[in-house]
N, C-alpha and C positions, 0 to 999 in steps of 0.2 A: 702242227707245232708240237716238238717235243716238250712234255709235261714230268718235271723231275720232282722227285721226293728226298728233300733234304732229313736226312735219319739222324739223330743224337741219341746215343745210351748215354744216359748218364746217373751217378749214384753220388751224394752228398758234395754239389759245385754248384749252389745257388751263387756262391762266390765266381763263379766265371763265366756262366750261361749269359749274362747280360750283354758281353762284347763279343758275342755270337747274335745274337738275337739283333742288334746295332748295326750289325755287318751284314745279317740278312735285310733289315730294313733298307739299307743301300742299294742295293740290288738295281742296274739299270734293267733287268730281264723280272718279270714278275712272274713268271710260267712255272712255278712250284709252291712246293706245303713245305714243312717243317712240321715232323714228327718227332718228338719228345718223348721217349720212353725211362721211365724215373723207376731207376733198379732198385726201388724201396729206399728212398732216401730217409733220414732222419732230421735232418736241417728243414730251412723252407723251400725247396725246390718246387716243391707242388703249387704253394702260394706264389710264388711269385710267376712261373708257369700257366698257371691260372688267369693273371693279368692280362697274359696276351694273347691269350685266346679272345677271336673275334674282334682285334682292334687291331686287323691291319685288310690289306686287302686282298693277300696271301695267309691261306689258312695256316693256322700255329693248333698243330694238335696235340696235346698232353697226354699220355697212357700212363697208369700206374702198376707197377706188378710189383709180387712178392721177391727178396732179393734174392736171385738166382747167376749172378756172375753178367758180365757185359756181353759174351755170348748169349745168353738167351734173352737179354734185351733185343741187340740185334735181330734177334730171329722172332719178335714181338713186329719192332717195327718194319721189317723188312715184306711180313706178311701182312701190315696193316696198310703200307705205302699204295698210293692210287697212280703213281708216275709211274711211267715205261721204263725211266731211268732212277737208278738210287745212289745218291752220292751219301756214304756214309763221313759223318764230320762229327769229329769229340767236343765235347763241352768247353774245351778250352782251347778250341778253334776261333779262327775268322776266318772269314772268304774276303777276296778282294773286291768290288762293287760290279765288276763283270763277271764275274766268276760263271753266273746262273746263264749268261749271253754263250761266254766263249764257252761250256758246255753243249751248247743246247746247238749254235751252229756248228763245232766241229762234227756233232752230231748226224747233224744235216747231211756234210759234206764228205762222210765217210761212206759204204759199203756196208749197210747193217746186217746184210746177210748171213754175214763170215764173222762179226763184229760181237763179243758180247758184252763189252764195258770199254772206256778210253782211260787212259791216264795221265795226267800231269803236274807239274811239279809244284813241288809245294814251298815255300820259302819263310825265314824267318822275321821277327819284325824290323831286322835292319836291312833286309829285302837279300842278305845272303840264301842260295838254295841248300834245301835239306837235301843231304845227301849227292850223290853224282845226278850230271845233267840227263838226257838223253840224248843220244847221238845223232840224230835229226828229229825235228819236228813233223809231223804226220806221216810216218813210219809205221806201218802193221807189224806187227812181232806179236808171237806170242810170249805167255805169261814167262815160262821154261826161257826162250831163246832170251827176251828180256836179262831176266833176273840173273841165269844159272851162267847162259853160254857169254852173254855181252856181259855180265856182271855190275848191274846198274844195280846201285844200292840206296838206299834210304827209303825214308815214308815218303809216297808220293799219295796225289787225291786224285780218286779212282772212284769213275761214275760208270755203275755197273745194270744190266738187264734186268730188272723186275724178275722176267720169269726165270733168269738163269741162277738169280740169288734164292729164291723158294724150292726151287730144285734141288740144290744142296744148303740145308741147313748150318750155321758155324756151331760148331762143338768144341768145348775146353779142349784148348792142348793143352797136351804133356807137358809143355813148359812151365803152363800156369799152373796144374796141376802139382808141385808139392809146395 
């Protein structure tokens, strides 16, 4: 059974982290953690993070680092996560109550060989999709044919290989950079 590591950077959102936290408690699939990496926050994220550690039945891991940008959060929890798979989700996310299910079986049912993350879509709370669809459901494509050649755009939620994410590090872009 695929064992995923749900990853949050997050840096002053005590205010949002709760209806994450709510949405992972739903969860019909319990086969993952929840890693909290706290980009030096100033608010109470830490306290209230604290809480729920050890009061559920799915571990809730808390980290704290010095504030060095959401990239080097991620690459905190990214190396800290104990899942095969890493679905990275922002603080002012939800997952749906299946979310950790329909993971973990298309998981199953794909080609892991060839495979180093799956993707799908993410929608808003009046259940409209972010961004364009994909053009069939369990379609292999890569990353390039995806985005560039089919031109599929938006944030999609994207549950990715442990070792492929340790492997390349994320680094500030040049975008966030000035």
């Amino acid at each position: 059974m695929t064992y995923i590591s749900v990853t949050t950077p997050t840096f002053n959102r005590a205010d949002r982290l709760s209806s994450l936290y709510a949405s992972l408690q739903q969860q019909t699939n319990r086969t993952f953690e929840w890693i909290i990496v706290d980009d030096g926050s100033t608010d109470n994220t830490e306290a209230l993070c604290r809480t729920w550690v050890g009061k559920t039945d799915c571990p809730v891991r808390y980290m704290r680092k010095e504030n060095g940008g959401k990239h080097t959060a991620l690459n905190v929890g990214i190396r800290e996560a104990r899942g095969e798979l890493i679905l990275l989700v922002d603080s002012d996310d939800t997952l749906t109550a299946d979310a950790i299910a329909v993971i973990r079986d298309s998981w199953a049912a794909c080609d892991k060989d060839d495979v180093c993350g799956i993707s799908f879509l993410r929608i808003r709370q009046d259940g409209s999709v972010i961004g364009e669809s994909f053009e069939h459901d369990g379609k292999y494509a890569t990353y390039i044919d995806m985005r560039i050649n089919r031109r599929v755009r938006g944030d999609k939620a994207e549950a990715r290989r442990a070792n492929v994410l340790r492997q390349f590090p994320s680094r500030k872009s040049k975008a966030s950079a000035s």
